[in-house]
N, C-alpha and C positions, 0 to 999 in steps of 0.2 A: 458708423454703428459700433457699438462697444461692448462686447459678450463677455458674461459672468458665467461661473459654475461653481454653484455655492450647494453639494450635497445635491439632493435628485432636482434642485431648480435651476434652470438656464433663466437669466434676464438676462434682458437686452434693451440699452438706452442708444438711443441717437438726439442728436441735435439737430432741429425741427430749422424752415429759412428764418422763420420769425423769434431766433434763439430760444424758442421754449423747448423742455425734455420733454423724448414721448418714450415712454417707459413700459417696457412688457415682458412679463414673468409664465413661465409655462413650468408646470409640475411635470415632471419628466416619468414621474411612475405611473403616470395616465397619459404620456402621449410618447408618440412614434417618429424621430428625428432621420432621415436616409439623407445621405447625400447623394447628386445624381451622380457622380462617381467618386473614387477615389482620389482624384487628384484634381476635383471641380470645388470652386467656391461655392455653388450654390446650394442650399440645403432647403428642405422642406420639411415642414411638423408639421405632422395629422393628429391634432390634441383633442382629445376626448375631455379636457378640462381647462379653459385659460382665465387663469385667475382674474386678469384684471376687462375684460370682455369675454361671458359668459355666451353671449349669443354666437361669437364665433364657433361654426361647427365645420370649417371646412379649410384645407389644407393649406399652409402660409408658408408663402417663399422666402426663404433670407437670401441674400447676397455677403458673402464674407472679405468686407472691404480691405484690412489688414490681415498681416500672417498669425497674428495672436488671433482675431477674433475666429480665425479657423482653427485653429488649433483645438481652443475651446470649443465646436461643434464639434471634432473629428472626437474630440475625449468624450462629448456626450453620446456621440454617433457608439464609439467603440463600449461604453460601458452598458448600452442597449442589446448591443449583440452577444455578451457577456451572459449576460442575466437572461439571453432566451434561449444562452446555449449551442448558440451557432459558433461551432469553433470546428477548424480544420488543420488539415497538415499545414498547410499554408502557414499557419500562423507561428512555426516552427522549424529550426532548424538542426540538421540530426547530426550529434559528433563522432561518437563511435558506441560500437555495440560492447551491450557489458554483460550479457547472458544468452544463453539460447536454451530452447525447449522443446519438445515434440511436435509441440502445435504454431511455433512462431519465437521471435524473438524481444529482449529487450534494450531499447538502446537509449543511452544517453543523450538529451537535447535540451536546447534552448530557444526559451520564449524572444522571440526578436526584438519584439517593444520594450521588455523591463530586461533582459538578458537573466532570465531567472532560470536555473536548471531542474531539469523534469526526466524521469524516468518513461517511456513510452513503450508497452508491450503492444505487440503487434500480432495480432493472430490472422494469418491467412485463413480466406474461407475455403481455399482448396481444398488446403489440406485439416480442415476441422468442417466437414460438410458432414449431414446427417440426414436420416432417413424421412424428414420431414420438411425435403424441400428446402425452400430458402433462410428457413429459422435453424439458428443453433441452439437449442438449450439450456447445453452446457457453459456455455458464455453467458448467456443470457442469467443464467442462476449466477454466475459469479457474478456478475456487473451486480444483483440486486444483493449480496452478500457482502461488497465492497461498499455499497450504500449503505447497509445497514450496521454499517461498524465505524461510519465517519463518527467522531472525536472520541470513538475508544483509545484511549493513550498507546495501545503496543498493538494497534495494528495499524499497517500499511493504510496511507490516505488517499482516497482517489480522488481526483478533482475532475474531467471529465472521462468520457466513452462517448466515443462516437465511430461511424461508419462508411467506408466509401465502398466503390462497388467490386472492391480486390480484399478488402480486410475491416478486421475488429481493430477499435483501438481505446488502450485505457490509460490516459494519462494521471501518473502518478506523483509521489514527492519522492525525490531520489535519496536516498539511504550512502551519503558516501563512504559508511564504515566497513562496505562490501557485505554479505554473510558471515552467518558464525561458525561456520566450517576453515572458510579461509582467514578466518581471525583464527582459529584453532591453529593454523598449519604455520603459522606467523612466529608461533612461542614458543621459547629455546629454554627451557628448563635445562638447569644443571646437571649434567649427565656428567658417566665414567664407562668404564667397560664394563664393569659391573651391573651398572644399572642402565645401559642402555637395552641391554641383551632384554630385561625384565620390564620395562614400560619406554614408552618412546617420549622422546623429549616434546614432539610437537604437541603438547597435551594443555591443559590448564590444572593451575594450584586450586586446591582445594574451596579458596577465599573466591577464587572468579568464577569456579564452578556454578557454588550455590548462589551468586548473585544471578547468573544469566538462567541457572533450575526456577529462581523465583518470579524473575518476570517475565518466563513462558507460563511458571503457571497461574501467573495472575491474567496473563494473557487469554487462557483459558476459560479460566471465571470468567472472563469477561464474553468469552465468545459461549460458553453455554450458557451464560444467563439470555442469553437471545438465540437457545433452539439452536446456534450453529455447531457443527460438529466438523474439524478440519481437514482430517484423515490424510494427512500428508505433512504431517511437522517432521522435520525435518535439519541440521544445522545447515543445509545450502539455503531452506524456504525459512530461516530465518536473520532478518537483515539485523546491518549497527547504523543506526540513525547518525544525523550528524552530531548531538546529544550524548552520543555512547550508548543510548538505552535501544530494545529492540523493537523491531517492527515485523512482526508478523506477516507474510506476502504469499503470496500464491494461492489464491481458495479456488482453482481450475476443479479441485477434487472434493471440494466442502459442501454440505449438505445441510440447505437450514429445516430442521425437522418441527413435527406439526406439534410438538410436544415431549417434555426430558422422556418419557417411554416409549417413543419412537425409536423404530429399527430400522436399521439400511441393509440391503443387502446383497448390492451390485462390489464387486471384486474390483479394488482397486488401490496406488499405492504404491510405497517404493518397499523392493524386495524385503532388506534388510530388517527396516522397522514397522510390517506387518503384524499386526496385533492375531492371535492363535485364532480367535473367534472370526475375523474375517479371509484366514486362510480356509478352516473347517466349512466356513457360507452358512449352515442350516440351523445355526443361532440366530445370524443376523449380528449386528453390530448396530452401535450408537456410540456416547459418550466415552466411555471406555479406553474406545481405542489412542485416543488422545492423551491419554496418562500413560497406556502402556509407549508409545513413541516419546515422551518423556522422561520415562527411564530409561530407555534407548536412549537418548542426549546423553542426560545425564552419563550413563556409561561413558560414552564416548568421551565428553568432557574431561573426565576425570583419567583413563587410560590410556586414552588415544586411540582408542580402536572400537569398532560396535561388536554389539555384545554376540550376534550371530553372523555368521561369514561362511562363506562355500559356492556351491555352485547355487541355483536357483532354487532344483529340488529339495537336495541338500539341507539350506536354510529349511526352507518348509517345513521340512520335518524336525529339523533340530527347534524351530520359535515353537511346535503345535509338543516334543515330545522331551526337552533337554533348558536344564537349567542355565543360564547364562555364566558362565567359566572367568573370572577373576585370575588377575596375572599371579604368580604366586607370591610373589609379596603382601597383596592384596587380601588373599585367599586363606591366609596362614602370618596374622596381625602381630602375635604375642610372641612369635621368634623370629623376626625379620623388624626388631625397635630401631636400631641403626640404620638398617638400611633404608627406612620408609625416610629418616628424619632426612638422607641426602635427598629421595626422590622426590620429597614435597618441605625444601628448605625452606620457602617462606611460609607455608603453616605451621612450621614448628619451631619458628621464631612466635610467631603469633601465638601459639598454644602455648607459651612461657607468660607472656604477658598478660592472659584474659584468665589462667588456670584452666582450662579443659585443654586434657594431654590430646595429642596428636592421635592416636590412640582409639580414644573416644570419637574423635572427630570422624575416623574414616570408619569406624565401626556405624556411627550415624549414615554416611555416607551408603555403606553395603547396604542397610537395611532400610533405606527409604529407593533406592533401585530395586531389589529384591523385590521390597512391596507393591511397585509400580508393573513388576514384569510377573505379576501372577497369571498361570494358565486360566484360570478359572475369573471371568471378569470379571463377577459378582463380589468377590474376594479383593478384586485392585483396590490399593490406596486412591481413592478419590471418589471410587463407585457408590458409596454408600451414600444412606440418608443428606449427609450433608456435604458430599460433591468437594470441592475445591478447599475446602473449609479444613477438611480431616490434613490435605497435602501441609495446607501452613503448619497446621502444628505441630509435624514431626519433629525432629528434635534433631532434624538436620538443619532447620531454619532456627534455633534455638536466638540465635547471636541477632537476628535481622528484625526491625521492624519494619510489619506489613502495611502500615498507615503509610512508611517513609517509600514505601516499592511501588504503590498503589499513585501514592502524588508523584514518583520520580524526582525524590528530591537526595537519596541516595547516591553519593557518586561515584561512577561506571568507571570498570579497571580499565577501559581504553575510551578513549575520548577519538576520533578519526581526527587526522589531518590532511586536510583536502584544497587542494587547489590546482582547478584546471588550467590548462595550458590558454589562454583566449586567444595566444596568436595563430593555435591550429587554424585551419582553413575549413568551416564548416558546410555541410553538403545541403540544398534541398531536401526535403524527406520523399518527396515524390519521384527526386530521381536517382532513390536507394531501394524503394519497393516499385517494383514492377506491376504495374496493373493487369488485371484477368478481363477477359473478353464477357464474361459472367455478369450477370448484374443483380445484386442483393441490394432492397432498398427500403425493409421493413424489418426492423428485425425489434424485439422489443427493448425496450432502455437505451438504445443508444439512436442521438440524433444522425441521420443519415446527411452527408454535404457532396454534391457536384458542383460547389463553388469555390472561387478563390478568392476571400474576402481580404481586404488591410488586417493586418496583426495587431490582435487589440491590447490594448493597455490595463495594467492588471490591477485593479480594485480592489478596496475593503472586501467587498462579497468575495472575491477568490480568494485571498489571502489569509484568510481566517479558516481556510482548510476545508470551504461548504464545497460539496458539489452544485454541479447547475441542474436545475429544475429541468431535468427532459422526458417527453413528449411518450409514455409507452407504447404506441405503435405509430410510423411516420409512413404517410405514405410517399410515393414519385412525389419531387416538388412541380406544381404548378407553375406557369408562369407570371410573370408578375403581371398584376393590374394596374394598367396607367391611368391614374385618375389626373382630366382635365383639369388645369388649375391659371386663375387667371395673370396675366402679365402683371405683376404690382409693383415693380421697379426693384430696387436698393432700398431697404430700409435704413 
């Protein structure tokens, strides 16, 4: 017998005693291929359609005579499982950890079958248990937040979530440019004793600022135009793709509301870049807050430091009661000329070349932060009538075009260069997380697995960045039904 796999159709031709071909094609998006194990030639399709005998309604044994013609079942076998979203740790192996969080961690792995590398956050239900029993919420809203942003350009892609009975897990596309924190901490601006005292060299020039200010906030646009609101940007929750451009990660604290005049107004957030209105609570927050955290960046960006700092109270009071404090260089533009032009040399190379003084540039720069960090959120750059719209056109973006941010066809002050080590020695994932004695096996959007399937091979369908179609509430799996089927030989 001789197996083809031509797109969703298996044929399969043998040569009959009386040398005649007997030839049979199955449409594989209407039928169900298992093999009786992993490491068995024989295979069986339950097709609900065979093209070339229609009457067949009942389930056909193959025998896989040669390694090729197994091969081809075991691909069609694996591309079925694929598409219905049965994927496990199994099918993965974990190299090292590249983040940790409150709720669980994220590490580094690869797909066994294509050796493709994946980001895998890991959320224990231990320790992310909630007062509703065996459902997380909070997970549960992110998983459908992470779905509703696949092929928005600058944000994080998920390709699965799923769940065994110790953890969440969302497999992602790994970002090897790290965050934009630690690309901050990377760059060695020319410094003296002069000017190190007055801004710190780990910072960024003014040029890499505004590209990374623009496509967070095209990022933005993107995520309010779909009700989500983030409330936790961040430069560590903002990754460098392997592209150079960003991807927005972490919606554990994102909120997709029922509409732009929806209010939130659960406390939550990292100290620092707390927006006033959801320190105060009895406003409520939305939209907002997301611009005020990008003036925050921004800040940072540009000085190397955020704009409010102290103890925890401290902050609280100084983001609800105090304007955010410019180094004094910064602060006092029109007698400190010389010295800005050592702390940002290569803008003021640039500013020679395009005509707009150095000068001008960071004066743009004060007052598109400023605007972002208004008490009053009614008041922010970005809150009004036209949202994200008002942010382009300040005239800190003067130089940029928005067509070119939007396509990503702009090119990024750092490119990542990444190449894993393949000779490390990489670990099981099941024998890096420890299973709980617990058992969660419903949780909504994520398929739930107590099996350990072959590591399947990875597809158009995946590859093209879709998530897999899964199931919103799973219940205990069943056992399988063994349907009688008769002895029909070897085809």
């Amino acid at each position: 017998m001789e197996c083809t796999l031509q797109g969703n159709w298996l044929k399969c031709k043998q040569e009959a005693v009386n040398s005649t071909a007997y030839h049979r094609e199955f449409d594989l998006s209407h039928c169900r291929i298992e093999p009786s194990s992993t490491k068995s030639c024989v295979f069986t399709i339950y097709p609900d359609d065979d093209v070339t005998n229609p009457t067949l309604k009942r389930p056909t044994t193959f025998m896989a005579a040669t390694k090729s013609d197994r091969k081809v079942l075991i691909e069609a076998w694996e591309d079925s499982q694929i598409k219905a979203g049965h994927v496990d740790t199994a099918f993965f192996e974990a190299l090292e950890v590249v983040g940790k969080g409150h709720f669980g961690s994220v590490r580094l792995i690869r797909h066994k079958s294509s050796q493709t590398l994946f980001a895998m956050k890991t959320i224990r239900l231990s320790d992310h248990a909630s007062r509703h029993g065996t459902t997380t919420p909070q997970a549960v809203e992110e998983r459908a937040i992470l779905q509703a942003v696949i092929d928005q350009p600058f944000a994080l892609q998920l390709h699965w979530a799923f769940s065994r009975s110790c953890c969440l897990y969302f497999v992602t596309e790994f970002c090897s440019g790290g965050d934009l924190y630690s690309l901050m901490r990377k760059q060695q601006l020319p410094t003296g004793t002069a000017t190190t005292a007055l801004l710190p060299s780990r910072r960024f020039s003014l040029a890499h600022a505004r590209f990374y200010a623009a496509e967070i906030a095209m990022a933005v646009k993107h995520l309010h135009s779909l009700n989500i609101v983030h409330r936790d940007l961040k430069p560590e929750n903002i990754l460098i793709a392997q592209d150079g451009h960003i991807r927005i990660a972490d919606f554990g604290l994102a909120k997709q509301l029922k509409s732009a005049s929806d209010r939130c107004y659960s406390f939550c957030g990292t100290d620092s870049y707390l927006a006033p209105e959801m320190i105060q609570g009895s406003w409520g927050h939305g939209f907002a807050v997301d611009y005020w955290q990008l003036g925050c960046i921004t800040f940072e960006m540009i000085t190397g430091s955020v704009p409010f700092v102290g103890k925890r109270q401290e902050v609280y009071e100084t983001i609800q009661e105090k304007a955010a404090v410019w180094p004094v260089p910064l602060d006092d533009l029109q007698n400190h000329n010389e010295l800005l032009t050592q702390l940002f040399p290569s803008d003021s190379q640039s500013s020679s070349s395009c005509s707009v003084s150095l000068q001008t540039q960071l004066n743009a720069a004060k007052d598109f932060v400023e605007s972002l960090l208004k008490k009053r959120f009614w008041e922010r750059l970005g809150s009004g009538e036209h949202g994200t719209c008002d942010v382009e056109e300040h005239a800190f973006f003067d130089s940029l075009v928005w067509e070119k941010i939007e396509k990503k066809s702009t090119t990024p002050p750092s490119i990542p260069l990444f190449n894993y080590d393949t000779a490390s020695t990489p670990s099981e994932l099941d024998s890096v997380i420890l299973p709980l004695s617990s058992t969660v096996e419903s949780i909504v959007g994520f398929h739930f697995c107590n099996f350990t399937p072959r590591a399947p091979r990875l597809s158009s369908y995946h590859t093209k960045g879709k998530c897999m179609p899964l199931v919103q509430t799973v219940a205990t799996p069943s056992p399988p039904v063994l349907v009688p089927v008769p002895v029909q030989g070897s085809m």
